[in-house]
N, C-alpha and C positions, 0 to 999 in steps of 0.2 A: 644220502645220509652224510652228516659232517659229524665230528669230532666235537662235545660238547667244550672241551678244552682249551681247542684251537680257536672258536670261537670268541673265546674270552681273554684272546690276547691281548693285551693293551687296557682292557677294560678294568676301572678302579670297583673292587669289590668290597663291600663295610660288612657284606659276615654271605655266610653261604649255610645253610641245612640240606645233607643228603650230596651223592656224591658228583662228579661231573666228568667221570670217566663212563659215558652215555652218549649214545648216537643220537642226532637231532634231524626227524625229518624233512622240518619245514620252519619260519619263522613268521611270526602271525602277532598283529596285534589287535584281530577280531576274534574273539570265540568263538563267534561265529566261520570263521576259518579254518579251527583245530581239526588236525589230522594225526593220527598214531602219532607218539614221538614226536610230537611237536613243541617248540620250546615259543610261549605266551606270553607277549610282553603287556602289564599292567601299567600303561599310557593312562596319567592324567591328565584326561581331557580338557576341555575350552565348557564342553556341557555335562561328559559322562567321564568319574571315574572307573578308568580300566581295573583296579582294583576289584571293582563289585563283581566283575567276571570271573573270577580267578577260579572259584568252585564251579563254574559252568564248563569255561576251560579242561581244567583237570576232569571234570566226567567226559569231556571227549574225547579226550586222548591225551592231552599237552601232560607232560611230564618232565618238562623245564620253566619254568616261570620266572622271568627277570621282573623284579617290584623294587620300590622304595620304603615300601611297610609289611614287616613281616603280619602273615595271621597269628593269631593266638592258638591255633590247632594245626599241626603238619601235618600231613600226608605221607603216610609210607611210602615209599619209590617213587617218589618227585620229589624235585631235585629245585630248592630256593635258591635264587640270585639275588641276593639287597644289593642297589647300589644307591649314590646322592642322587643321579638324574637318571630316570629311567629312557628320557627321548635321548638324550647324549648316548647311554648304553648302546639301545637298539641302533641308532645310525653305525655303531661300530662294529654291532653285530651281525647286522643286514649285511656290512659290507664285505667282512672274513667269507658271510655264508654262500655268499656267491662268489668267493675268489675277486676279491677286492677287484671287479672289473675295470671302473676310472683309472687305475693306473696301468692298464692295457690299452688304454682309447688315450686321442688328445683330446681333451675335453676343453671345452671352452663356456663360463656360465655369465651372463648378460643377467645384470642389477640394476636397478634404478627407477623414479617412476613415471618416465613415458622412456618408451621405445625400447624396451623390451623385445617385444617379438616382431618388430619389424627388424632390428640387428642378428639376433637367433635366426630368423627365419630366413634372412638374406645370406645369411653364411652359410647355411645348409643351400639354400638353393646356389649359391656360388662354387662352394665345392666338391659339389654336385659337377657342373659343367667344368670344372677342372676335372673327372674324372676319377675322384673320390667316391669308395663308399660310405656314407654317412649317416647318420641320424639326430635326431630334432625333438625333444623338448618342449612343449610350448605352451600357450593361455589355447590357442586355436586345435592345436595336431598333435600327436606325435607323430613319428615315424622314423621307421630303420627301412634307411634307402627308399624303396620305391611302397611300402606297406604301410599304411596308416592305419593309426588306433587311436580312440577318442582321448581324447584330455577332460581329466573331470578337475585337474586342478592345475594352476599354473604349475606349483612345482611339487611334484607328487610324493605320498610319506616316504618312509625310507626303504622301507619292505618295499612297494613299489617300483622306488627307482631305481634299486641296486637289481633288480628284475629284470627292469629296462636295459639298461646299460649291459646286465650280461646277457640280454640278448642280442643286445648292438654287436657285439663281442664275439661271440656266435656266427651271426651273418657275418663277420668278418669288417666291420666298418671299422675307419682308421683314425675317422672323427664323427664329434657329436658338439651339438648345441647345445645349451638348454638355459632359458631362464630361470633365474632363482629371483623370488619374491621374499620381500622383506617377513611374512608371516613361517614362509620355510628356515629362515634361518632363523629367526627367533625361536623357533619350536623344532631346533634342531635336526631338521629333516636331510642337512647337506654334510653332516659333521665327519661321518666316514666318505666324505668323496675329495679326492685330488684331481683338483683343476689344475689343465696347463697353462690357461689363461684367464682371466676375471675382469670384465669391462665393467665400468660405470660411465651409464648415459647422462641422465640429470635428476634433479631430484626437488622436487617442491610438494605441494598439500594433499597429500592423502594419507587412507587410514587412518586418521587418527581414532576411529571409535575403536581401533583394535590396540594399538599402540600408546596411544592417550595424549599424546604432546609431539613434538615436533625432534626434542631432543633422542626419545625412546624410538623416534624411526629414523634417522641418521642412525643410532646407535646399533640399532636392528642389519641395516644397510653393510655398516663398516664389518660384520661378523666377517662378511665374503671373503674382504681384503684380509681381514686379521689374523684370518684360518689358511692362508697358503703359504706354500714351503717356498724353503728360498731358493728352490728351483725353475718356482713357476713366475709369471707376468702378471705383472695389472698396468691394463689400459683403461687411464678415465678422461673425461671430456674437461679441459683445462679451463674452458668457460666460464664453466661452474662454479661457482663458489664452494660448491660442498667437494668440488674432487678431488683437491690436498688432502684435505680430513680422511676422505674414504682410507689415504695411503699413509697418514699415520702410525708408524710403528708397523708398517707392512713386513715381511721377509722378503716381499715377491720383490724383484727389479721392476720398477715404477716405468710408465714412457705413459705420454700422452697424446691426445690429437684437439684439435682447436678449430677455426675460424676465425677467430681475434687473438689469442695469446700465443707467447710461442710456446711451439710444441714440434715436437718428432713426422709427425704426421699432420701436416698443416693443409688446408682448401679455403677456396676463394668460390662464391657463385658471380660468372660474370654475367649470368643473364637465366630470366624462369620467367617458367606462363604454365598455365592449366595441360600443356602438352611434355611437358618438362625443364629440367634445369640445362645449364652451360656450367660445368666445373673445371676448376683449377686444381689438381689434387697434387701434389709438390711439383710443383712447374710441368704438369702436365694435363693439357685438355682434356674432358671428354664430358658425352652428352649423358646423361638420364634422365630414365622416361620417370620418374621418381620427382615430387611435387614438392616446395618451401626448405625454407631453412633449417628445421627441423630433422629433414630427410637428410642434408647434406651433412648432418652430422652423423647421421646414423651411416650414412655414406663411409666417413672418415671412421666410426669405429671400424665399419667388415672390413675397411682397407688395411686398418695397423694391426687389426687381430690378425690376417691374410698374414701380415709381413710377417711380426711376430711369430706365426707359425711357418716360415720359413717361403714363403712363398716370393715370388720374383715379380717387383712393380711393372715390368713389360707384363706379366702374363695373369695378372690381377684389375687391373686395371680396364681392358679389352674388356674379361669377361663380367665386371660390374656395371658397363654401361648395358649390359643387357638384360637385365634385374629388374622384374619389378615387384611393386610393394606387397608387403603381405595380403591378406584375404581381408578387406575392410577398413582399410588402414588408407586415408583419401582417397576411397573408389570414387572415381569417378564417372557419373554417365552422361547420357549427351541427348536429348530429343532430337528427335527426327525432322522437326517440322521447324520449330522458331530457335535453335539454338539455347534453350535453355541447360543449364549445367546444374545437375545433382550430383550432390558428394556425400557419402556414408562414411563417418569416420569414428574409431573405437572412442574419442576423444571424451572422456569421465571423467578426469580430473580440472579444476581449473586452469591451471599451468597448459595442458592440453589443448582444453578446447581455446583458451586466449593464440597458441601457437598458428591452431589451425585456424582460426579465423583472419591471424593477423596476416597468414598466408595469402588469403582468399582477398584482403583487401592489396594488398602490396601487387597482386597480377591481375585483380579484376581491371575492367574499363569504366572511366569515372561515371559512364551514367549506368551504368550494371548495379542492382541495387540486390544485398545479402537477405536471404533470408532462413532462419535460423530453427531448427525445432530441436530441443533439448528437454531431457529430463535428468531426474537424481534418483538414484536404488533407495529401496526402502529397505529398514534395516541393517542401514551402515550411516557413515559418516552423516551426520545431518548440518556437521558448523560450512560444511563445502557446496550445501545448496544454496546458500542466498550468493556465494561467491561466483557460483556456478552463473545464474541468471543474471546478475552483474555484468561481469562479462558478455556475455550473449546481448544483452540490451545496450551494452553500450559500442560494440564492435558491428552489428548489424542493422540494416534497416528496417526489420519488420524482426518479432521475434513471436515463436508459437509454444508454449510451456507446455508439457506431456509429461507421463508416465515413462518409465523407463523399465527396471524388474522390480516394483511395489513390493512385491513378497508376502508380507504379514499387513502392510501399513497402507493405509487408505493412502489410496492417488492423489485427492485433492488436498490429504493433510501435508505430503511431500511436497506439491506445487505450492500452498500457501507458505509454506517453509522458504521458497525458494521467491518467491513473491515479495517477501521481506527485502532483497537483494535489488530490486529492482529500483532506480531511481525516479523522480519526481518527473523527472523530467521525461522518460521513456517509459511512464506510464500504459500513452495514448496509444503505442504501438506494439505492444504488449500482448496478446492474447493465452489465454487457458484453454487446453483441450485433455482431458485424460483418455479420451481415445485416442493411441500412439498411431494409430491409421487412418484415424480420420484427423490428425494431426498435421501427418506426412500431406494429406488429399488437400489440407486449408493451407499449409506454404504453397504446394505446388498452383494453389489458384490466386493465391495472392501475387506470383513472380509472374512479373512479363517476358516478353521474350530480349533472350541473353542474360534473362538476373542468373543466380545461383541461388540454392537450397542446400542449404547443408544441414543433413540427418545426424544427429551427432549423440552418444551414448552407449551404443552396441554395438556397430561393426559389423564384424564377424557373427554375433552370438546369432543362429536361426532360434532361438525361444525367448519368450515374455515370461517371466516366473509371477505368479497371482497367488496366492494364498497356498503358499506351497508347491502346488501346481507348473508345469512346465509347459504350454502352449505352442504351439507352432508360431516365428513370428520371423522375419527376416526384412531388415530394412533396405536390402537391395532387390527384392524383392516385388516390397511393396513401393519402392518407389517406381521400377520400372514397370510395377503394376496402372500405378496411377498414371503416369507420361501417356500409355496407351489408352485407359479410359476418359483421358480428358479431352486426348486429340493432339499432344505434346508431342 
């Protein structure tokens, strides 16, 4: 039980009915959650106002309810909280109600939109083999040290995560990862949390059907930087165009890391193939087993975060060559028989998949010919489908259009979407399959031996989502399914 009082420290309140010297047993923004003494937050939602719960709430117990709109009938012995933003409120509240844990962890949160959880997840497993107890954050996992728990969201509401982190806190970890996604901060999910450090990777076309334009997701993005204290860091990629912006009016002391520009934390690739890179990381060598240029920037963030958080370039260094990539993130596999090379990579946005392909041509060998199978979510973005197959058709030799997680929206009307994208000229080499496995089965019979295939849209995800529906589906899976069925 907490202090309904303590609670509301910090937090701007525009009127209150009924008193708030009351214990609070739990904090919920399901009513479906309520417990004795529970204090309700009334979250308006993206589809449902939390509002409509609020009498559902109150008959199960909740006898604290933080809203933005009083009712027109109170409740004796429950206890109204009006404020302007009820998601700002709750992040503030969630975090007092667990003893603001973030400022007991170094916390570190990874933004931007590709490489995300391949920098989180490499810092966790990096501090990890320094001897760290840790935990992780992610699109893939969570986990506190060596326990894993499902991830249902990149970056989970606020009740959740202030859960998390006290129980990182708990098990005793001394750091934690976690990505934050542009829709978490937008809808204030990170607002009670104090990071020690805050990277930004890169950032180009996505979500806009959430965001609407280009400017409201940079804008979304910069909350991270804009919300740290001027004790903590931001480390962004100097490459970028947007990573000045990110630091804009920061408090946090700024440093960066590059490949081209100068920066604090600068690397050079002096040599990559399908088995890994040759890096330069401030005049000093080492190998990873870690694929394109892409990676050697994500490379260069876990390096400066490491520094940043005090660690020592002799003993950082050592243990990143031995790292490898997240769960899906350029898996790579290999046939047994003719050398053919399949790669399963998260890569969903076009920025993405253009990186990874540009990869796959800059190491392949000139007569290795690409072949490509991609699709687009239904129910999101649809201006990034035709951009999507653009690419794919103009970067590969052969390309095979699919399904990806449809959801609500017919397969074939997302591939026609994306068909749009497709040039005159890469017509002829073009193909539609909306079976995502017999998709995988028509590259892998198209490549000869030594081409490459690259699976590209889900990664990690093991399910297909159809009409709601969640499916067993894993494209590492079925690709090493197919290699064995064809004789590969």
């Amino acid at each position: 039980m907490k202090a309904l009082q303590d609670l509301l420290y910090g937090v701007a309140l525009r009127q209150t009915a009924g008193g708030t010297d009351r214990a609070v047993s739990a904090v919920v923004l399901d009513s479906r959650q309520v417990v004795p003494d529970a204090l309700f937050a009334a979250v308006p939602g993206t589809q449902v106002d939390g509002h409509r719960f609020i009498d559902a709430a109150i008959e199960a117990g909740a006898r604290s309810i933080l809203l933005e709109h009083m009712p027109e009938a109170l409740i004796d012995g429950v206890t109204y909280l009006q404020v302007e933003d009820v998601r700002g409120a709750l992040a503030q509240v969630a975090a007092a109600f667990h003893d603001h844990p973030s400022r007991k962890l170094h916390l570190v949160g990874v933004t931007g939109t590709n490489g995300k959880t391949t920098v989180a997840t490499l810092l966790f497993r990096l501090f990890s083999a320094m001897g760290y107890p840790v935990g992780l954050l992610s699109t893939v996992e969570n986990r506190i040290q060596d326990r894993v728990l499902p991830a249902t969201h990149t970056t989970p509401d606020p009740v959740q995560l202030q859960a998390l982190l006290a129980e990182m806190v708990e098990a005793g970890c001394s750091h934690a990862f976690m990505e934050v996604s542009s829709h978490a901060l937008h809808q204030k999910r990170v607002a009670g949390v104090d990071f020690a450090v805050a990277v930004f990777t890169n950032l180009s076309h996505d979500h806009l059907d959430y965001h609407g334009s280009m400017p409201e997701y940079i804008a979304a993005k910069k909350l991270l930087f804009d919300g740290l204290s001027p004790e903590a860091k931001a480390l962004v990629n100097a490459d970028d165009k947007r990573g000045q912006v990110m630091v804009q009016n920061t408090r946090a002391a700024v440093h960066r890391y590059a490949l081209r520009s100068p920066a604090e934390f600068k690397g050079r690739i002096l040599d990559s193939g399908f088995e890994g890179m040759q890096l330069q990381v401030d005049g000093t060598e080492l190998h990873s087993l870690l694929i394109g240029e892409f990676n050697a920037y994500n490379l260069l963030a876990v390096y400066g975060t490491a520094c940043l958080l005090g660690e020592k370039s002799e003993e950082i260094l050592p243990a990143i060559s031995t790292l490898r990539a997240a769960e899906g993130r350029f898996d790579a596999q290999y046939s047994a028989v003719d050398g053919l090379v399949g790669i399963v990579d998260y890569a969903h946005t076009p920025d993405a998949l253009e990186k990874v392909l540009a990869t796959i041509r800059s190491i392949r060998r000139e007569a290795e010919k690409v072949i490509t199978v991609v699709g687009c979510g239904g129910d999101r973005d649809v201006t990034k489908r035709p951009k999507m197959a653009k690419i794919a058709a103009e970067l590969s030799d052969r390309v095979v259009l699919t399904s990806d997680n449809p959801r609500t929206e017919d397969p074939m009307a997302i591939i026609a979407d994306m068909e749009k994208g497709v040039p005159l000229s890469a017509q002829a080499k073009t193909l539609t399959q909306p079976d995502r496995k017999e998709a995988i089965r028509t590259a892998v019979m198209l490549a000869g031996p030594g081409d490459i295939v690259l699976v590209a849209g889900k990664g990690h995800e093991t399910y297909q989502e159809i009409d709601g529906v969640r499916h067993a589906f894993d494209d590492r899976a079925v690709l090493r399914e197919t290699f064995q069925n064809l004789g590969r």
